[in-house]
C-alpha positions in Angstrom: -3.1 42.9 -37.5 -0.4 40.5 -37.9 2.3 42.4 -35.7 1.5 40.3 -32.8 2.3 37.5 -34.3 6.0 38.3 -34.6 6.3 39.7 -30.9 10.1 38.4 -29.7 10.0 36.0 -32.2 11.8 37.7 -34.6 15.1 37.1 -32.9 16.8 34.5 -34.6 18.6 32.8 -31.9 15.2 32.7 -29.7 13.4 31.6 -33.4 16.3 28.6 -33.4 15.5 27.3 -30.0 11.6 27.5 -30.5 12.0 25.4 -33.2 14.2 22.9 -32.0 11.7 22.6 -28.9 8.9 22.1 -31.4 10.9 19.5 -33.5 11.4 17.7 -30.5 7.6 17.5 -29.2 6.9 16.4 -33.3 9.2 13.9 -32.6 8.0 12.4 -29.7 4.0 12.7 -30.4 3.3 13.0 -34.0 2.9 10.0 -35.3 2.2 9.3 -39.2 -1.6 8.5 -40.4 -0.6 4.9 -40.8 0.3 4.7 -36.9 -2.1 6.6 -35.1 -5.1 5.9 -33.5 -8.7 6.8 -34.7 -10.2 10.3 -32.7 -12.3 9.7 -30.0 -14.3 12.8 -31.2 -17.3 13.1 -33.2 -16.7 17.2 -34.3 -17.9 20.4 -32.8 -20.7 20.4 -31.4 -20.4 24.5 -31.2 -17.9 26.9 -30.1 -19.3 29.1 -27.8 -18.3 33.1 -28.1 -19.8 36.0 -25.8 -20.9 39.1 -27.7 -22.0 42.6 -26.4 -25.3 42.9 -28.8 -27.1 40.0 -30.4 -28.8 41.5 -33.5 -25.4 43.2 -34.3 -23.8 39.5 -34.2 -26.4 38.1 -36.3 -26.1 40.6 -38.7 -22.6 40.0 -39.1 -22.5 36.2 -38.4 -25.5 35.8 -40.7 -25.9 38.5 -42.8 -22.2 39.6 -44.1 -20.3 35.6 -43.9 -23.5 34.0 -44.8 -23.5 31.7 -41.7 -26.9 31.2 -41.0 -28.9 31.7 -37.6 -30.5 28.1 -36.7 -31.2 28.8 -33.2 -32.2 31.2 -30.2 -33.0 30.8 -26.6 -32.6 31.8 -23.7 -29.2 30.8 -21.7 -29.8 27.8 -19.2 -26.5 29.4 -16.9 -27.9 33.0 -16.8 -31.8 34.6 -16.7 -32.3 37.2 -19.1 -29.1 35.9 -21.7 -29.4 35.0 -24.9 -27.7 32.1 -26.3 -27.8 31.3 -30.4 -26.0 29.6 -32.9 -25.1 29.7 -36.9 -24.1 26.6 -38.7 -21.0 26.7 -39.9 -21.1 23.6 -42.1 -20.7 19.9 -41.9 -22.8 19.8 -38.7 -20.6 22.0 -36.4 -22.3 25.2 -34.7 -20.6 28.4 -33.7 -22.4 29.9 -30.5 -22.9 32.9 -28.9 -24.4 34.3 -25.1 -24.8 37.5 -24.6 -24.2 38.2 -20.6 -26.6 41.4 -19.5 -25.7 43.8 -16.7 -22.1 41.8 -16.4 -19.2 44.3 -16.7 -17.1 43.0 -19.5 -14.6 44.2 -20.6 -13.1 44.1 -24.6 -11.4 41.3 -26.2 -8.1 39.5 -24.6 -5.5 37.8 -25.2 -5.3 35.1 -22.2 -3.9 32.1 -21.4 -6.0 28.8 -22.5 -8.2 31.6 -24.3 -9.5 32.2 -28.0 -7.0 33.4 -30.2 -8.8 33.2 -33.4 -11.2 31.0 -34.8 -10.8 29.5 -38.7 -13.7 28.6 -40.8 -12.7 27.0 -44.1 -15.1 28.1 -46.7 -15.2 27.6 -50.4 -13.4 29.6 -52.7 -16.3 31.4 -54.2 -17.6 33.0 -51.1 -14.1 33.7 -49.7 -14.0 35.9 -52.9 -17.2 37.6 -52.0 -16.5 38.1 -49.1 -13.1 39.6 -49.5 -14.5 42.2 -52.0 -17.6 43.5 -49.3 -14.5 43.9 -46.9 -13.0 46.1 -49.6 -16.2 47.7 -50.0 -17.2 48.1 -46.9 -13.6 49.3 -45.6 -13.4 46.5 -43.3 -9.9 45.4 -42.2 -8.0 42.3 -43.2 -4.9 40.8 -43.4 -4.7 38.5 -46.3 -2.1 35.9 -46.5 -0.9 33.8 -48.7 -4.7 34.4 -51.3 -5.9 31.9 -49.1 -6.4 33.1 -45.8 -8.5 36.2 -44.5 -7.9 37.1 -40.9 -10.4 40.1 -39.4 -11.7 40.8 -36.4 -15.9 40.2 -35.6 -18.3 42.6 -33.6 -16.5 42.6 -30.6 -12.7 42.5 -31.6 -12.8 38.3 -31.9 -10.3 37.3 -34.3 -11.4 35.1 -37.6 -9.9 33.9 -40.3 -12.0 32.2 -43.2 -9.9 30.1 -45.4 -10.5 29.0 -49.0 -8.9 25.5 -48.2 -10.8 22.5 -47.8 -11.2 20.8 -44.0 -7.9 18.9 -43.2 -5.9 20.8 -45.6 -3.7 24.3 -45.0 -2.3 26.1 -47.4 -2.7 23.6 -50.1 -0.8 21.1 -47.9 -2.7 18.3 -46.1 -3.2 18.2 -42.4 -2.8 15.4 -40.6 
């Protein structure tokens, strides 16, 4: 699951000059907490996915991560589409249409597209979680005890992590 993550990366001369690029774009817009300004956002208001079945998503969605379905209706943009959402905590939404009789094809990699989508949730149901995947025979990558990246009903990638919001890997964000 991982594997494209490494791609031509692996390299060490290309590796070098990717990260001296990066450096240089810290350098010249990351600022420290001190200097920068306040967000103009308020949060998400919902992060809006397509699926191919909607019971199947709410099964999963709800029924094996425990984010719970607050709303169904019917999609504004297309007759006949379903568009719902789970909370995911702290007043953000993840969203869902289904698209009927459109030919769709599977999940891709493009670009300005979804690559994955991380939900930080406590450490408790991260562990329950993990152990229905083992159960189940669902397929994971787990990195670093904190970090579960799988794939959802139709090939999305996830990752739940066990850190708390603004913080990664026990370092904090930002």
């Amino acid at each position: 699951m991982g594997d494209e993550l490494n791609g031509n990366g692996n390299d060490d001369g290309r590796r070098a000059a990717l990260a001296g690029r990066r450096d240089e774009i810290a350098a010249a817009h990351l600022k420290p907490r001190h200097q920068r300004p306040p967000s103009t956002a308020r949060g998400v208001h919902h992060v809006a996915l397509i699926c191919s079945d909607v019971e199947r998503t709410v099964e999963f969605y709800d029924g094996v991560l425990g984010f719970p379905l607050i709303e169904m209706f019917e999609n504004r943009d297309y007759a006949g589409s379903t568009h719902f959402f789970f909370d995911i905590g702290h007043g953000n939404t993840l969203a869902f249409f289904d698209l009927p009789g459109l030919p769709l094809g599977p999940y891709a990699e493009v670009l300005g597209g979804h690559h994955h989508l991380a939900i930080s949730i406590d450490r408790t149901n991260w562990e329950r979680i993990r152990t229905r995947f083992d159960t189940d025979g669902t397929e994971y990558a787990n990195i670093d005890h904190s970090s579960m990246y799988f794939r959802g009903p139709d090939g999305e990638r996830l990752e739940l992590i066990s850190d708390p919001l603004m913080e990664m890997y026990g370092k904090p964000v930002g």
